[in-house]
C-alpha positions in Angstrom: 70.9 112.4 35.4 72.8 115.0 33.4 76.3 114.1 34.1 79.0 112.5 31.6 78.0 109.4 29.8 79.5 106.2 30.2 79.5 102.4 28.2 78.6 99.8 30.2 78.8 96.0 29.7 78.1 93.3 31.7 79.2 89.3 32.1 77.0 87.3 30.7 76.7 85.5 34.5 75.3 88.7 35.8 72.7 90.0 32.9 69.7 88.7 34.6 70.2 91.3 37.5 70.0 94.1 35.1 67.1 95.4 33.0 66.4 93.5 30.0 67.6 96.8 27.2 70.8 96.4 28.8 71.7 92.2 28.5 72.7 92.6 25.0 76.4 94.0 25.3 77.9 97.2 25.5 75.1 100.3 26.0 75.1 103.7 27.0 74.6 104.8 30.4 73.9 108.7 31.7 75.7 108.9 35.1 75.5 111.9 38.0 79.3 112.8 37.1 79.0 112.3 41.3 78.3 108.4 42.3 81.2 105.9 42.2 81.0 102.6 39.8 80.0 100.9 43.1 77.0 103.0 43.5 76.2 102.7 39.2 76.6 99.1 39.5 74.3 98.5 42.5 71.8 101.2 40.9 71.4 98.5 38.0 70.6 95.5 40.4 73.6 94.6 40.6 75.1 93.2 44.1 78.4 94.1 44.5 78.4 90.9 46.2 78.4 89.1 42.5 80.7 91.9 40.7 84.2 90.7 39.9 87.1 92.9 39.2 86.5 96.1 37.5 87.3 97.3 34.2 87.3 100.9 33.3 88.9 101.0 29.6 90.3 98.3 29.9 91.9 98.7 33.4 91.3 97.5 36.4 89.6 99.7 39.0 88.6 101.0 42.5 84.8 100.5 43.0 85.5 104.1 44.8 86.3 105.1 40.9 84.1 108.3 39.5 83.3 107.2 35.9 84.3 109.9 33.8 83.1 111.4 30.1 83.9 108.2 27.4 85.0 105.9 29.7 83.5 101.9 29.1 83.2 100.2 32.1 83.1 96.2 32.4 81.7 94.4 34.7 83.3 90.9 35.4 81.7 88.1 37.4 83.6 87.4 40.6 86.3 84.4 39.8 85.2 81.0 41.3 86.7 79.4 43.3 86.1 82.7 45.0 88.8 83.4 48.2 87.6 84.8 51.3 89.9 86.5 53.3 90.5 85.0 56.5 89.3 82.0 58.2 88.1 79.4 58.7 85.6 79.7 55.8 81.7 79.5 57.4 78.3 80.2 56.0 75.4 82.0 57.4 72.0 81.4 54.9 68.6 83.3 55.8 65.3 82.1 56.3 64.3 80.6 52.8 67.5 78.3 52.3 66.5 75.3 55.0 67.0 72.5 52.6 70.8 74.0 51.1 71.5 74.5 55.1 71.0 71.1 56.0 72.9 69.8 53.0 75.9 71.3 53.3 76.1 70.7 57.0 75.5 66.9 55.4 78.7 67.4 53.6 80.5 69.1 57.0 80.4 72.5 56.0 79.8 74.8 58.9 76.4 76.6 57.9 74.5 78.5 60.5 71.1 78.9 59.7 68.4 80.9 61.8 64.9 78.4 60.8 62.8 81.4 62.1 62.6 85.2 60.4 65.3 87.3 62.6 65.1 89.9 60.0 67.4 91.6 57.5 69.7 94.2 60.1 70.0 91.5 62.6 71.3 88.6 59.6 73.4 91.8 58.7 75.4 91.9 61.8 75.5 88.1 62.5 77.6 87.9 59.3 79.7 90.5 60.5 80.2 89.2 64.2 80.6 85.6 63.4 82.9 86.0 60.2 80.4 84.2 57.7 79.7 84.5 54.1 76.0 85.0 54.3 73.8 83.2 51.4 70.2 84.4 50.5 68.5 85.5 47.3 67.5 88.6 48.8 70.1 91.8 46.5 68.3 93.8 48.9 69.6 91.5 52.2 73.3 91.4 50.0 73.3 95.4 49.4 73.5 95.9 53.1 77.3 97.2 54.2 77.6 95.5 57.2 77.8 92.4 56.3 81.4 90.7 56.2 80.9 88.8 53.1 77.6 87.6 50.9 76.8 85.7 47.9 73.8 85.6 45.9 72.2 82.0 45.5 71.8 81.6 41.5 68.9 78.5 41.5 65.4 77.9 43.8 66.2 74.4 43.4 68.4 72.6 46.8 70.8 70.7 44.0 71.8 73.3 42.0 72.0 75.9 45.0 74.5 73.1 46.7 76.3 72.6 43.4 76.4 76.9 42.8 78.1 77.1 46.6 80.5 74.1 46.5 82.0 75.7 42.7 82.1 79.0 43.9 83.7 78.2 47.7 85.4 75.1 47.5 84.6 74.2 50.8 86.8 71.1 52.4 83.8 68.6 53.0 84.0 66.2 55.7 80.8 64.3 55.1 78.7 62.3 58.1 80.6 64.9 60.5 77.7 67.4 61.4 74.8 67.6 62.7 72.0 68.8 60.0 69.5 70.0 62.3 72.2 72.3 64.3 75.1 72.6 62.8 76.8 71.3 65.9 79.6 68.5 65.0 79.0 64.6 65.9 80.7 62.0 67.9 80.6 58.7 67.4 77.7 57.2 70.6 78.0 54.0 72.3 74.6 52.3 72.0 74.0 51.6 75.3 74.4 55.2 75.8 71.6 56.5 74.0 69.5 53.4 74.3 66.9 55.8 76.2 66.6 58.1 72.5 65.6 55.6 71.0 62.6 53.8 69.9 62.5 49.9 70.4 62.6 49.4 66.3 65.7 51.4 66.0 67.7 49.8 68.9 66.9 46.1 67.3 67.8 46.9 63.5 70.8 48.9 64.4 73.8 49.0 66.2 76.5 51.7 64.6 74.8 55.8 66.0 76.4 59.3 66.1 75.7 62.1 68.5 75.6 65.9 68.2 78.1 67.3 70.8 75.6 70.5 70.7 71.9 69.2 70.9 72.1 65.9 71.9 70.7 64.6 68.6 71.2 60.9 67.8 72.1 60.0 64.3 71.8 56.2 62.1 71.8 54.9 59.1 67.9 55.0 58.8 65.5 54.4 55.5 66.4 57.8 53.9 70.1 56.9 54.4 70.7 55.9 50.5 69.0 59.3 49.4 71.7 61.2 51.9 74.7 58.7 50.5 73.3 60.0 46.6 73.7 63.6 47.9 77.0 63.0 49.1 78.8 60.9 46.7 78.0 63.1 43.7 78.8 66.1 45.8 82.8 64.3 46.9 82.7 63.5 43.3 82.2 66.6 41.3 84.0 69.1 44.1 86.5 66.5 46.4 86.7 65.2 50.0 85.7 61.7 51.5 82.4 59.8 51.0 83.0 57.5 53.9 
């Protein structure tokens, strides 16, 4: 690059995307005098995805914006609770996030999640049909521009992805009120009525079941139950909504 050169600095929340000479603050940065600050920012790692509003001198601007000679550009982390225009507010999460699927669907959050591999373009355009804020880890999957709206997962570990989503989204939670293996919602089920799911242990220790509307699936207060109640309770705790 032999265009004008720039200062750059980024939050603090977003360092570990760039390279490690440019973590410490403020640093120089050669640019084409052509590509907009979306297209410098991305070139660093960064996924516009995770970049908040824009500061060039002090001002806020246009990720369209041509960074000219002198000019110090900030880049902020995006503001949490982060809005998303329009509604309702849904998730889509790709292959590797099962586990953070399942538990916010545990909490009622509507998260679609595709279990096998559907690939990168077709995730891309699933966001984009269905309206959903799609979560991965993948900067590549979040660089793509078709999708509506995306958010990089922070953690590899389930309770501090949950906690990372639920602070930056605010979700409403409605625990107990979909189905984890579908994402379809549940119904309270007469036991007589799906007598025929169940095994002969389950019918004599328990009498209270829900049913997915979508799958069929039929739901109990089983032996993992207390490690699902943990889950939710600290979740209705530390971000709101009903444990019950």
């Amino acid at each position: 690059m032999n265009g004008p050169e720039i200062t750059l600095e980024v939050a603090p929340e977003l360092r570990l995307f760039v390279p490690h000479e440019r973590r410490a603050g403020r640093t120089p940065l050669t640019t084409d005098g052509a590509s907009t600050l979306g297209h410098v920012i991305e070139s660093l790692g960064i996924p516009l995805t995770e970049a908040g509003t824009l500061l060039v001198d002090g001002a806020p601007a246009d990720r369209s914006h041509i960074p000219g000679p002198g000019e110090h550009i900030d880049v902020t982390a995006v503001e949490r609770p982060q809005r998303v225009p329009g509604a309702p507010l849904r998730f889509l999460l790709d292959v590797h996030l099962g586990t953070l699927a399942r538990r916010l669907r545990l909490l009622g959050v509507d998260a679609a999640y595709e279990s096998e591999d559907i690939g990168d373009p077709a995730l891309a355009a699933l966001s984009a049909r269905e309206r959903r804020v799609l979560l991965s880890r993948d900067r590549g999957l979040l660089r793509r521009r078709e999708i509506w709206a995306g958010a990089y997962v922070y953690s590899d570990r389930p309770q501090e992805q949950l906690r990372d989503v639920l602070g930056r989204f605010a979700p409403a939670l409605a625990p107990w009120t979909r189905c984890t293996a579908c994402n379809g919602t549940l119904a309270r089920a007469d036991k007589d009525a799906v007598s025929d799911l169940l095994e002969h242990g389950t019918q004599q220790a328990y009498d209270v079941f829900a049913q997915c509307t979508e799958c069929a699936r039929v739901y109990w207060r089983g032996a993992h139950h207390g490690h699902l109640e943990t889950i939710v309770a600290e979740a209705v705790r530390e971000f709101g909504g009903a444990a019950a």
